[in-house]
Residue frames as qw, qx, qy, qz and C-alpha x, y, z in Angstrom:
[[0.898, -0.125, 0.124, -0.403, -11.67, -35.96, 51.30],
 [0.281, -0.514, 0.807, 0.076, -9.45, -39.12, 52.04],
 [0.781, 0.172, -0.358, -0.482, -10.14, -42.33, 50.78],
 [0.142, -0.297, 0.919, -0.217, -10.52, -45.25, 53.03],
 [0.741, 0.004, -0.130, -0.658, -13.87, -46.61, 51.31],
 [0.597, -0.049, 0.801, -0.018, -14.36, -50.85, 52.14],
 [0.162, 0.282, -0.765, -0.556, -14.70, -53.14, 48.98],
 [0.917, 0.116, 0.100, -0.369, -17.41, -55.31, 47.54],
 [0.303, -0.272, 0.886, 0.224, -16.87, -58.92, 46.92],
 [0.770, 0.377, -0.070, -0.509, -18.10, -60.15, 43.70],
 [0.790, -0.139, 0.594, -0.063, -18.67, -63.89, 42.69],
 [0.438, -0.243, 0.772, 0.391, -16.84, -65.58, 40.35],
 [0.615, 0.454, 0.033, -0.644, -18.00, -66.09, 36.52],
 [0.891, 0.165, 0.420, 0.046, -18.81, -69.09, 34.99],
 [0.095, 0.584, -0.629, -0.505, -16.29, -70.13, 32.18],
 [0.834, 0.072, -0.396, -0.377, -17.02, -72.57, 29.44],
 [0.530, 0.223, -0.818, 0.027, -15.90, -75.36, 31.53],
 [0.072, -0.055, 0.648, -0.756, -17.63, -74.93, 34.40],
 [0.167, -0.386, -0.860, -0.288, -21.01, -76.61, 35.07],
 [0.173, -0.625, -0.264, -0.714, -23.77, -74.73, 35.49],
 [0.119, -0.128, 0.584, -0.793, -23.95, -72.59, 39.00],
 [0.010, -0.470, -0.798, 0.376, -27.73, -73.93, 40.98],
 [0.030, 0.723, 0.501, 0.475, -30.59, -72.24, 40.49],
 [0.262, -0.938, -0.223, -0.036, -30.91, -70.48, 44.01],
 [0.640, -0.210, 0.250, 0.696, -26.85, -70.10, 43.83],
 [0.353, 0.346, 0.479, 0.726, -27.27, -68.33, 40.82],
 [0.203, -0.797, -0.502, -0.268, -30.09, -66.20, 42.39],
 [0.497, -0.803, -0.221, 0.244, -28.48, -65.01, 45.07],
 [0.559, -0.021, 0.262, 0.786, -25.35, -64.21, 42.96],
 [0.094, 0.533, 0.653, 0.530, -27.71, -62.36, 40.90],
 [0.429, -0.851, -0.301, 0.031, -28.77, -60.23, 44.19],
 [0.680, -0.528, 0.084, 0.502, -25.58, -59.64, 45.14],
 [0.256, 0.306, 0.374, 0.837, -24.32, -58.20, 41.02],
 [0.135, -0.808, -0.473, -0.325, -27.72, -55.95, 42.02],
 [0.617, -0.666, -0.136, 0.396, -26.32, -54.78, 45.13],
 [0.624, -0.124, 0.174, 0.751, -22.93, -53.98, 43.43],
 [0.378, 0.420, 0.519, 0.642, -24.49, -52.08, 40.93],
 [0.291, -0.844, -0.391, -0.223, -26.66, -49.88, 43.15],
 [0.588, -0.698, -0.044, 0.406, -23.76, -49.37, 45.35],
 [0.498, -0.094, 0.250, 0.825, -21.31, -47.57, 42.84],
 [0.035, 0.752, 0.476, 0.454, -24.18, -45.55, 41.85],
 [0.208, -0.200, 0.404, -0.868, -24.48, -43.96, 45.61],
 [0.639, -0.377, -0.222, -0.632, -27.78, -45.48, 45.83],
 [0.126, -0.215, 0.840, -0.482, -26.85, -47.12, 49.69],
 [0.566, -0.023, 0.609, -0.555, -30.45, -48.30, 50.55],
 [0.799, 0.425, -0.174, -0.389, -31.33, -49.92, 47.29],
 [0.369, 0.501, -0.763, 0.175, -27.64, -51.66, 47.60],
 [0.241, -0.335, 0.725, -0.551, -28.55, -52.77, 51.10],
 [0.764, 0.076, 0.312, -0.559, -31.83, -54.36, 50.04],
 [0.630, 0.440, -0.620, -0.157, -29.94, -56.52, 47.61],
 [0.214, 0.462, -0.794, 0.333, -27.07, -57.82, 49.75],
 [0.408, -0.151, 0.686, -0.584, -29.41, -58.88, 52.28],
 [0.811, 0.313, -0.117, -0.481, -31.62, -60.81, 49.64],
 [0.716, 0.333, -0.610, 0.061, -28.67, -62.69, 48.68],
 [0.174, 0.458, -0.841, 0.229, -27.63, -63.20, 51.95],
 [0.821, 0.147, 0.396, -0.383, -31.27, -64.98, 52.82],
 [0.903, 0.314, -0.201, -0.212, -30.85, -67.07, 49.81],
 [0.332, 0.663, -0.623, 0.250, -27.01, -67.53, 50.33],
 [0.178, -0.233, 0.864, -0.409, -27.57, -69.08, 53.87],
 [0.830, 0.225, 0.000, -0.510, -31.16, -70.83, 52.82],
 [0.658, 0.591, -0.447, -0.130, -28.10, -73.24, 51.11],
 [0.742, -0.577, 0.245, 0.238, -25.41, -73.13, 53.45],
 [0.743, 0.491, 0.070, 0.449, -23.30, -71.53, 51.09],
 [0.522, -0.705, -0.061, 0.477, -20.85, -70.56, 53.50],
 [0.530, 0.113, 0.235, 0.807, -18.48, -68.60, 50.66],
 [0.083, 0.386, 0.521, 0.757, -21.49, -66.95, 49.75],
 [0.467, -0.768, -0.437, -0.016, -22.69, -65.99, 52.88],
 [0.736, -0.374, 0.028, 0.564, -19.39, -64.73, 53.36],
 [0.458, 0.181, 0.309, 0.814, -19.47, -62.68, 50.67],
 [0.257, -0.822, -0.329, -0.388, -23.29, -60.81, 50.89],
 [0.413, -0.871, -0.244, 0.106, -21.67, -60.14, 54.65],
 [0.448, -0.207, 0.217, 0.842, -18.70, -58.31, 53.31],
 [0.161, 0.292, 0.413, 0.847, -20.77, -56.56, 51.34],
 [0.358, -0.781, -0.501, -0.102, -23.42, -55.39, 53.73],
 [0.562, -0.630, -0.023, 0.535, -20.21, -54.28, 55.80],
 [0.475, 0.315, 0.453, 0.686, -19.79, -52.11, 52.77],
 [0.204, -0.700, -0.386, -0.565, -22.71, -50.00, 52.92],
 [0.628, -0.632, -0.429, 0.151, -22.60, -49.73, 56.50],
 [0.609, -0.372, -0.022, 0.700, -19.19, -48.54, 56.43],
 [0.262, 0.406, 0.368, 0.795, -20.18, -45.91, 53.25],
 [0.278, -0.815, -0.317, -0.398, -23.14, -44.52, 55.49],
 [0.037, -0.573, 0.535, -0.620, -20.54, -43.53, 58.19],
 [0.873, -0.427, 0.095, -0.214, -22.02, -46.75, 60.74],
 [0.259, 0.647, -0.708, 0.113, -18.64, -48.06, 61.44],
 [0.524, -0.274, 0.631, -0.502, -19.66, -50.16, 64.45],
 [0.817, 0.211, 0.490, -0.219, -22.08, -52.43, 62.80],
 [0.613, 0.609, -0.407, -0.295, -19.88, -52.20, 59.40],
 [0.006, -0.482, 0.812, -0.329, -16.84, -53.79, 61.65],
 [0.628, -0.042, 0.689, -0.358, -19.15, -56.54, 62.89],
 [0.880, 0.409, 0.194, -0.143, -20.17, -57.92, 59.40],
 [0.166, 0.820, -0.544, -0.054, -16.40, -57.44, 58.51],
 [0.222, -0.463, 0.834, -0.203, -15.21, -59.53, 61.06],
 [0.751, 0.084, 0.531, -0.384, -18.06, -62.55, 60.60],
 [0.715, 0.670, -0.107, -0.169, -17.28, -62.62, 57.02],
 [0.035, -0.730, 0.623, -0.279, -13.57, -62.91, 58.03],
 [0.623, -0.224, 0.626, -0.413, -14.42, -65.30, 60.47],
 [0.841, 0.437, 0.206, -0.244, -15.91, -67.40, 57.37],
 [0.587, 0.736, -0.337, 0.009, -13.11, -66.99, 54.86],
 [0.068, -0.595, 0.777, -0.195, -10.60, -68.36, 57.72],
 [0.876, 0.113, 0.311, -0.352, -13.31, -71.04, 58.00],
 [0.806, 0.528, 0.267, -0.024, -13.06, -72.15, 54.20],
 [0.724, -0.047, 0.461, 0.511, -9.38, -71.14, 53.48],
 [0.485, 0.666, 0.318, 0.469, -10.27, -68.52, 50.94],
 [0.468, -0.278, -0.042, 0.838, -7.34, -65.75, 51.17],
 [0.014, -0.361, -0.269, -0.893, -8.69, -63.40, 48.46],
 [0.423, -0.684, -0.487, -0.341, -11.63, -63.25, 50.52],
 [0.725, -0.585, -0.162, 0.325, -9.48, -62.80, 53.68],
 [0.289, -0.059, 0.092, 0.951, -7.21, -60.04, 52.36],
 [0.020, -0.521, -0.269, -0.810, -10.05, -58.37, 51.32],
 [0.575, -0.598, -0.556, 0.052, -11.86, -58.60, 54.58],
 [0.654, -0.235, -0.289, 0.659, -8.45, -57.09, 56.29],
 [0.246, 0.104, 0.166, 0.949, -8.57, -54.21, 54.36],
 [0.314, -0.619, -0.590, -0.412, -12.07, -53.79, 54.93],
 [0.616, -0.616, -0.439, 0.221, -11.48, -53.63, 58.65],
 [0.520, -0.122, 0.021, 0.845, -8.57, -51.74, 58.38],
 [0.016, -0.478, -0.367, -0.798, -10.54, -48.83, 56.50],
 [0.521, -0.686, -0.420, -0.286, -13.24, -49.14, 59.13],
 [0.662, -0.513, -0.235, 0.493, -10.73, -49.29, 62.48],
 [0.382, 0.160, 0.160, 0.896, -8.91, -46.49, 60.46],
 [0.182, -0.618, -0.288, -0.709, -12.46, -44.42, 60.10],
 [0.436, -0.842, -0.253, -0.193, -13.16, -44.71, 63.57],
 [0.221, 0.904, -0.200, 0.306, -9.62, -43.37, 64.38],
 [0.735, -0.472, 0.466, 0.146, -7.33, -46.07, 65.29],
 [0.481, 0.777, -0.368, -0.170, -4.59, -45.68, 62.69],
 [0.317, -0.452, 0.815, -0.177, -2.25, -47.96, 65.01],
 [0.551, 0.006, 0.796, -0.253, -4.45, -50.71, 64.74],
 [0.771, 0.554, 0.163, -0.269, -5.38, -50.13, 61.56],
 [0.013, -0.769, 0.615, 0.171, -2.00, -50.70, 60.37],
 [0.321, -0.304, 0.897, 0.028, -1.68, -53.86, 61.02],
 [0.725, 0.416, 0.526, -0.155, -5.04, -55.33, 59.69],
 [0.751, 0.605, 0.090, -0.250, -3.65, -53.74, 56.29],
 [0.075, 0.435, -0.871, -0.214, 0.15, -54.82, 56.27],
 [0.595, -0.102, 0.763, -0.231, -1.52, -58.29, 56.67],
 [0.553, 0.727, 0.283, -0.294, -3.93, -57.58, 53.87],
 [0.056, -0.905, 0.292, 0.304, -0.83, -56.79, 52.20],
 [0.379, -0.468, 0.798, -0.005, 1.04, -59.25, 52.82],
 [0.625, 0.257, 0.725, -0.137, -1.55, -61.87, 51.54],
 [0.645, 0.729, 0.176, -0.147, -2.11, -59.61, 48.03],
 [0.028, 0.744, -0.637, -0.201, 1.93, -60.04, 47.56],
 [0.567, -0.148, 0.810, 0.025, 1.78, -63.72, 47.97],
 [0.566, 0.261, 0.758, 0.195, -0.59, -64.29, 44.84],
 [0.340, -0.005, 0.330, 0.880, 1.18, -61.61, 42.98],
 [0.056, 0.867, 0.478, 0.131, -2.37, -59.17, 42.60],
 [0.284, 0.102, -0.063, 0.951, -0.41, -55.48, 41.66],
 [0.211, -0.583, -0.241, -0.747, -3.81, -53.88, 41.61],
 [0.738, -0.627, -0.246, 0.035, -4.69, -55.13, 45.34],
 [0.624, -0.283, -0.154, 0.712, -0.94, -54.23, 46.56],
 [0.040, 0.386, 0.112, 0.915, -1.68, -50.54, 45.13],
 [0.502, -0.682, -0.284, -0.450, -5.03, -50.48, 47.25],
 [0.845, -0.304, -0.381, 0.222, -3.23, -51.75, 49.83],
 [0.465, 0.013, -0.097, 0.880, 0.22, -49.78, 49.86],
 [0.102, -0.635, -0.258, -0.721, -2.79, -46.74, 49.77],
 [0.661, -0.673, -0.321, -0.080, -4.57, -47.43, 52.87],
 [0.824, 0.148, -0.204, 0.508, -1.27, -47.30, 54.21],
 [0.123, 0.416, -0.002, 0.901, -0.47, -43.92, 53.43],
 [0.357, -0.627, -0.367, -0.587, -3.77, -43.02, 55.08],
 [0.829, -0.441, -0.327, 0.110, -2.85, -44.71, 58.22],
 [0.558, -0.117, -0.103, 0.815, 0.73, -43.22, 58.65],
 [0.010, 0.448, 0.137, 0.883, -0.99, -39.53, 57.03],
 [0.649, -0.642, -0.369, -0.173, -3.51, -40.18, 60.43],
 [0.688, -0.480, -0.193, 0.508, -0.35, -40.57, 62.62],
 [0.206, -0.915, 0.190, 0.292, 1.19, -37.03, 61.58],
 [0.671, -0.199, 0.594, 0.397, 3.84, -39.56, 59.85],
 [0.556, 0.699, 0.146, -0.426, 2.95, -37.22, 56.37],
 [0.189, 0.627, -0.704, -0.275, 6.36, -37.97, 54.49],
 [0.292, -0.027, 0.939, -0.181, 5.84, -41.71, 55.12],
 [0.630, 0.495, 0.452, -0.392, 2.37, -41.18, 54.02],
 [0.515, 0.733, -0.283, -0.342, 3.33, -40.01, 50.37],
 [0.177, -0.372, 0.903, 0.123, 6.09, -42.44, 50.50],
 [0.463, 0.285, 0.787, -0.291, 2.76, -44.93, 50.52],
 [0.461, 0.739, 0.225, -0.437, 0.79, -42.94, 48.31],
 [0.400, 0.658, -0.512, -0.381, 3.59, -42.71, 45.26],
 [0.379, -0.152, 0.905, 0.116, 4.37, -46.63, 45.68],
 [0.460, 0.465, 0.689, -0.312, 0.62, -46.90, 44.67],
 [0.369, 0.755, -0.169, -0.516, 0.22, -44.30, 42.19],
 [0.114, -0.395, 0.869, 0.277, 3.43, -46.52, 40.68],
 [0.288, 0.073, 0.949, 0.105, 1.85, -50.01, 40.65],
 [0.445, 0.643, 0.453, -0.427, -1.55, -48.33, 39.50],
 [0.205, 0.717, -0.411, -0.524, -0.16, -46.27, 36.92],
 [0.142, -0.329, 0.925, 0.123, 1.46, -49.71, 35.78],
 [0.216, 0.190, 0.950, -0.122, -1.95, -51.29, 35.12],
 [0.176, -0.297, -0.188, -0.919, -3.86, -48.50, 34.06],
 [0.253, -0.452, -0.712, 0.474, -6.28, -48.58, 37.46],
 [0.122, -0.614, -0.277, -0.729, -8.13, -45.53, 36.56],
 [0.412, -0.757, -0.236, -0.449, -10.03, -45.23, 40.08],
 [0.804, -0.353, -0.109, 0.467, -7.11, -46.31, 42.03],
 [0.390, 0.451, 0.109, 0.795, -5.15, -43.60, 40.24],
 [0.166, -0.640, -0.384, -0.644, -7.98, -41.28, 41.12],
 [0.685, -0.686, -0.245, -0.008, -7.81, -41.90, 45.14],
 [0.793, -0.198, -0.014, 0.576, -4.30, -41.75, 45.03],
 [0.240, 0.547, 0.275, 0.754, -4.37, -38.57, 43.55],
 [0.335, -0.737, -0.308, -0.499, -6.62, -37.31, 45.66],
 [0.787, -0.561, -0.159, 0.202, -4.80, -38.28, 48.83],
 [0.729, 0.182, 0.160, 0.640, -1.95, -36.86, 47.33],
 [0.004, -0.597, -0.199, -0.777, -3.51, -33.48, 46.33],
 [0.629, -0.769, -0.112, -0.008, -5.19, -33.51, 50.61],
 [0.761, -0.268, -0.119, 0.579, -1.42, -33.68, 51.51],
 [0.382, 0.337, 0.108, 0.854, -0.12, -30.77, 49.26],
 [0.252, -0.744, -0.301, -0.541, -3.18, -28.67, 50.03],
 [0.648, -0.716, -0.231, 0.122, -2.53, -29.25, 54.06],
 [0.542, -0.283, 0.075, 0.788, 1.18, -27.68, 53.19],
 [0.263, 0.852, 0.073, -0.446, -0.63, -24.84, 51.06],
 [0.175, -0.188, 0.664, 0.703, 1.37, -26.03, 47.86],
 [0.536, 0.547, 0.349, -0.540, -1.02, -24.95, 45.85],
 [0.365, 0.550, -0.618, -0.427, 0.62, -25.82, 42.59],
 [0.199, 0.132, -0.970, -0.052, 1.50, -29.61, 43.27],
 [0.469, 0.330, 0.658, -0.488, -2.38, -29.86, 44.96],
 [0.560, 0.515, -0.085, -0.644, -4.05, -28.56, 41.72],
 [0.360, 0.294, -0.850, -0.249, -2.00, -31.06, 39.32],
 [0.036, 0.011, 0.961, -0.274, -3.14, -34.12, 42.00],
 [0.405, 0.466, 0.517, -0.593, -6.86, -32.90, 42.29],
 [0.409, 0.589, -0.331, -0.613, -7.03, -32.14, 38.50],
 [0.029, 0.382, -0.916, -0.117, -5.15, -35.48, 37.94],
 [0.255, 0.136, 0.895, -0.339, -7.94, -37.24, 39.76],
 [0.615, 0.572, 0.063, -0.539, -10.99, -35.53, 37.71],
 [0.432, 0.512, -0.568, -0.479, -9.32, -36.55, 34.60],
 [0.078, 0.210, -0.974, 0.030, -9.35, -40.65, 35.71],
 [0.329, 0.311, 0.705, -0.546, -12.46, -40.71, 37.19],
 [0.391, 0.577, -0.042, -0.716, -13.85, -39.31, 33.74],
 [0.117, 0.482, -0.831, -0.251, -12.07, -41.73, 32.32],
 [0.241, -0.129, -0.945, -0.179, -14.08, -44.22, 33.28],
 [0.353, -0.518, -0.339, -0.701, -17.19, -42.03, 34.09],
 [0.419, -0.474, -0.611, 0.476, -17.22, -42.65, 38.48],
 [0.003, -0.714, -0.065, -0.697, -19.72, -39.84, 38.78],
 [0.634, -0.692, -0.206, 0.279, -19.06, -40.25, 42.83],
 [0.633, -0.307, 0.164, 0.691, -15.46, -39.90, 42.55],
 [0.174, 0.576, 0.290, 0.744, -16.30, -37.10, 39.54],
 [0.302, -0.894, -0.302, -0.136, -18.61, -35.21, 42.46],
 [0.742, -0.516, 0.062, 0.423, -15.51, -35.69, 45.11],
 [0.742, 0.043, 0.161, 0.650, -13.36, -34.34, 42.95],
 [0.139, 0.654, 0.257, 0.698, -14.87, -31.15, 41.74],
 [0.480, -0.820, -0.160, -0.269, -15.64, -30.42, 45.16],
 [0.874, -0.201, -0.002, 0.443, -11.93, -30.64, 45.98],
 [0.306, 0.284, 0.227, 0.880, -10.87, -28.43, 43.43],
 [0.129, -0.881, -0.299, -0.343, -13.80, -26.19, 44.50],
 [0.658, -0.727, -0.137, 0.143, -12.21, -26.03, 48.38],
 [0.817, -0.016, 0.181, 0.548, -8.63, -25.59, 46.82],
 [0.239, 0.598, 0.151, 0.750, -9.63, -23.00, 44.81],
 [0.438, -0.861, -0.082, -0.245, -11.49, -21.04, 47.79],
 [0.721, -0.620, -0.044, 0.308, -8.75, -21.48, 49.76],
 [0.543, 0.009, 0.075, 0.836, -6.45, -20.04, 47.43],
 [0.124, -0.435, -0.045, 0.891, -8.55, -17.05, 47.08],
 [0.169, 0.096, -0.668, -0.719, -10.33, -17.74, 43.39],
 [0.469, 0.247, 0.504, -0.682, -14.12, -17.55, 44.70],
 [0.492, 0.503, -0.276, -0.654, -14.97, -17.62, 40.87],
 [0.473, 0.378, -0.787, -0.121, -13.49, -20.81, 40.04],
 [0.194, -0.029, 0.812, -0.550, -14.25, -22.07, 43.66],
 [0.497, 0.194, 0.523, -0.665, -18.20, -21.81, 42.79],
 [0.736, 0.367, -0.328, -0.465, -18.25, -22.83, 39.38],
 [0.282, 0.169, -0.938, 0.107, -16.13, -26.32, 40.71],
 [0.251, 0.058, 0.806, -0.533, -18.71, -26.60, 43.98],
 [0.720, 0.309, -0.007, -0.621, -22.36, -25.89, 40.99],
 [0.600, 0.329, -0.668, -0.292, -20.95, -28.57, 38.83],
 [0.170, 0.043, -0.955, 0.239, -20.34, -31.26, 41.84],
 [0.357, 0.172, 0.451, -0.800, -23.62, -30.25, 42.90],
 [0.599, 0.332, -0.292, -0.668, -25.35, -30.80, 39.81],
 [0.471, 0.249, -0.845, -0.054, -23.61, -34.44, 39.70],
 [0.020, -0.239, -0.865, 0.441, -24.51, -35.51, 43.24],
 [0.583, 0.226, 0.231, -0.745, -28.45, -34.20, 42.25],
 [0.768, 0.237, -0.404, -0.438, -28.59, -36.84, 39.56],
 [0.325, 0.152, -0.911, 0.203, -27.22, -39.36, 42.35],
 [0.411, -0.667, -0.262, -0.564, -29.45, -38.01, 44.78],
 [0.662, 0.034, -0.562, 0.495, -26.97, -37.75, 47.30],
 [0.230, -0.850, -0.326, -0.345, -28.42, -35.94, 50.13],
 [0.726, -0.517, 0.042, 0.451, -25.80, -35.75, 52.74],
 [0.474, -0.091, 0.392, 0.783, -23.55, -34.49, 49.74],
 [0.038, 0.800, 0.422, 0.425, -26.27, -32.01, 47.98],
 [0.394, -0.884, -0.241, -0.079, -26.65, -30.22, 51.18],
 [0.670, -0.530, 0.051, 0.518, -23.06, -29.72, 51.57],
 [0.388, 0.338, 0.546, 0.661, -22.59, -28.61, 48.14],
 [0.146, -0.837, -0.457, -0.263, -25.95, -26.21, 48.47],
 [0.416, -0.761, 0.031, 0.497, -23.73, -24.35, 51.95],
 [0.522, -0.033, 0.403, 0.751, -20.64, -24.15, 49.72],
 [0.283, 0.455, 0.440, 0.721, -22.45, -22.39, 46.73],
 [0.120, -0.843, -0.379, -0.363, -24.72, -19.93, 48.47],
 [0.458, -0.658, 0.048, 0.596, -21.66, -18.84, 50.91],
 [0.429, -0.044, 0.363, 0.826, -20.04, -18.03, 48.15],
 [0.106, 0.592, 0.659, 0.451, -22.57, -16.32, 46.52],
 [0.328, -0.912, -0.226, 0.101, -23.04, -14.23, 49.26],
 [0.442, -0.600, 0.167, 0.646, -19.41, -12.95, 49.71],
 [0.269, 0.270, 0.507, 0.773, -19.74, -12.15, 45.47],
 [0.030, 0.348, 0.121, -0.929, -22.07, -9.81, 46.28],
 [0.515, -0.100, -0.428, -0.736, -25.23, -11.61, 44.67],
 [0.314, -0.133, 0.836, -0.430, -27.33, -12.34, 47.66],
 [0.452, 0.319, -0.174, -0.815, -30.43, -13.57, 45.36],
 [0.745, 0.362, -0.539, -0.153, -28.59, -16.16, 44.43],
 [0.050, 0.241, -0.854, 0.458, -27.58, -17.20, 47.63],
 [0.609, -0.043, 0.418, -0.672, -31.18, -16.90, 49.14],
 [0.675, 0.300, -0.515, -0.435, -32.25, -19.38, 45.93],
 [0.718, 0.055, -0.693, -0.027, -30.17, -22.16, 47.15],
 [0.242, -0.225, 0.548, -0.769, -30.61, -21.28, 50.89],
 [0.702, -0.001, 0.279, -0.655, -34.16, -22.07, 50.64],
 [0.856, 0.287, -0.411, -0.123, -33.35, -25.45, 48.12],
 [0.140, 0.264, -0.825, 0.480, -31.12, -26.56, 51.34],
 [0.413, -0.105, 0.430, -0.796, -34.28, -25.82, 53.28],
 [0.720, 0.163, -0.283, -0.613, -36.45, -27.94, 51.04],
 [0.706, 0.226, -0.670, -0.046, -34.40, -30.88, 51.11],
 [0.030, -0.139, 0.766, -0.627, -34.23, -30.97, 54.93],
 [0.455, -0.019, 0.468, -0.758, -38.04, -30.70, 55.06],
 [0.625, 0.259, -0.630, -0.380, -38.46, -33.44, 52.31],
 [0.761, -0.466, 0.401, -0.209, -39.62, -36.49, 53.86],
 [0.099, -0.491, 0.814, 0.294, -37.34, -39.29, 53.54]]
């Protein structure tokens, strides 16, 4: 699994010198921390009902920053549930805003936003550019942890064109500037992108370290997404080398994690995984089990 995920913007916190933020300011901010929170969970529709809260209250104001921000962060969720189309439209509007009002951080982050999105719907060319810009903008006001996210995407973009040596080039710059900061989930993507390369050359040594690498950050700071993603890496690694055992006990465990997200897209993918396997061990029982627990969750209403 790659990693080309869009960012949230979160607002600013008061410091003692600063005078207290409005009331419905403060409210909608207050929507928007809700939002965040729901979104790193996995929970997408609960995230979605935020962002939009704040951005009713946000424009109620004319707080163009802050309208700017709820639609960067709608174009979040959009872009997590695979809608690329309508993610790219709240990208750009948000964009559109931040060039308004001058605010760069808000406008690098936008770029990269877009870039991720133009990138998912498989214009690597074009996605290039939106994130050298993006780049370009998180050199100027010296942000190492943005130029890692940045110098990532990258990779992704060039590892799209075929360009795979280039890509890593990208990928270890990051790894670097991360490493350098201790970036735990930055680490963790890089890794992973790192470990997709090896795996696509069948190095099955220098994958394992990268995929392993990633689990161990993500733990670090408990991202039980990026914990699921990972195990379910290592699961595919292992199967592919041959190590069914290891393969099903990596794919039960990511399972188990994405049931206490209640990731359904990701359950059900998990659920195939384990009960193939199950079947080729020669305990169909145990296949049928989670066969029919696929079944369930399809006929579950939403």
């Amino acid at each position: 699994m790659l990693f080309i995920g869009a960012f949230l913007l979160l607002a600013l916190s008061g410091c003692a010198t600063r005078p207290p933020i409005p009331k419905q300011k403060a409210r909608a901010f207050e929507f928007d921390r809700k939002g965040a929170e729901f979104f790193y969970q996995g929970q997408y529709k609960k995230a979605l009902s935020y962002f939009q809260k704040a951005l009713q209250v946000h424009e109620s104001i004319d707080n163009r920053e802050g309208v700017a921000l709820s639609l960067n962060n709608l174009g979040t969720v959009f872009q997590a549930t695979g809608d690329y189309v309508l993610a790219l439209d709240f990208f750009k509007r948000s964009l559109a805003i931040h060039s308004e009002i001058g605010q760069e951080e808000g406008q690098s982050l936008n770029l990269n936003n877009i870039g991720s999105t133009i990138l998912s719907l498989g214009k690597p060319k074009e996605a290039l550019d939106f994130f050298q810009k993006s780049l370009a903008l998180e050199e100027k006001k010296g942000s190492v942890k943005g130029q890692a996210t940045r110098l990532n995407n990258l990779g992704l973009a060039y590892r799209a064109l075929g360009q795979d040596d280039r890509a890593l080039e990208f990928y270890l710059r990051a790894k670097k500037l991360n490493e350098r900061v201790e970036h735990f989930q930055g680490l963790a993507d890089n890794l992973n992108n790192i470990g997709a390369l090896y795996e696509s050359r069948q190095d099955w040594p220098r994958a394992l370290e990268a995929f392993q690498g990633a689990l161990e950050m993500d733990k670090k700071i408990e991202n039980s997404v990026g914990i699921s993603t990972d195990l379910a890496n290592l699961g595919r690694l292992f199967e592919a080398m041959g190590e069914r055992e290891k393969a099903l006990d990596h794919y039960l465990r990511a399972w188990r994690v994405n049931e206490h997200l209640g990731l359904k897209e990701r359950i059900l993918q998990d659920l195939s995984k384990i009960a193939y396997l199950y079947e080729v061990l020669g305990k169909p029982q145990e296949a049928l089990k989670f066969r029919q627990r696929a079944q369930e969750l399809r006929s579950a209403p939403k």
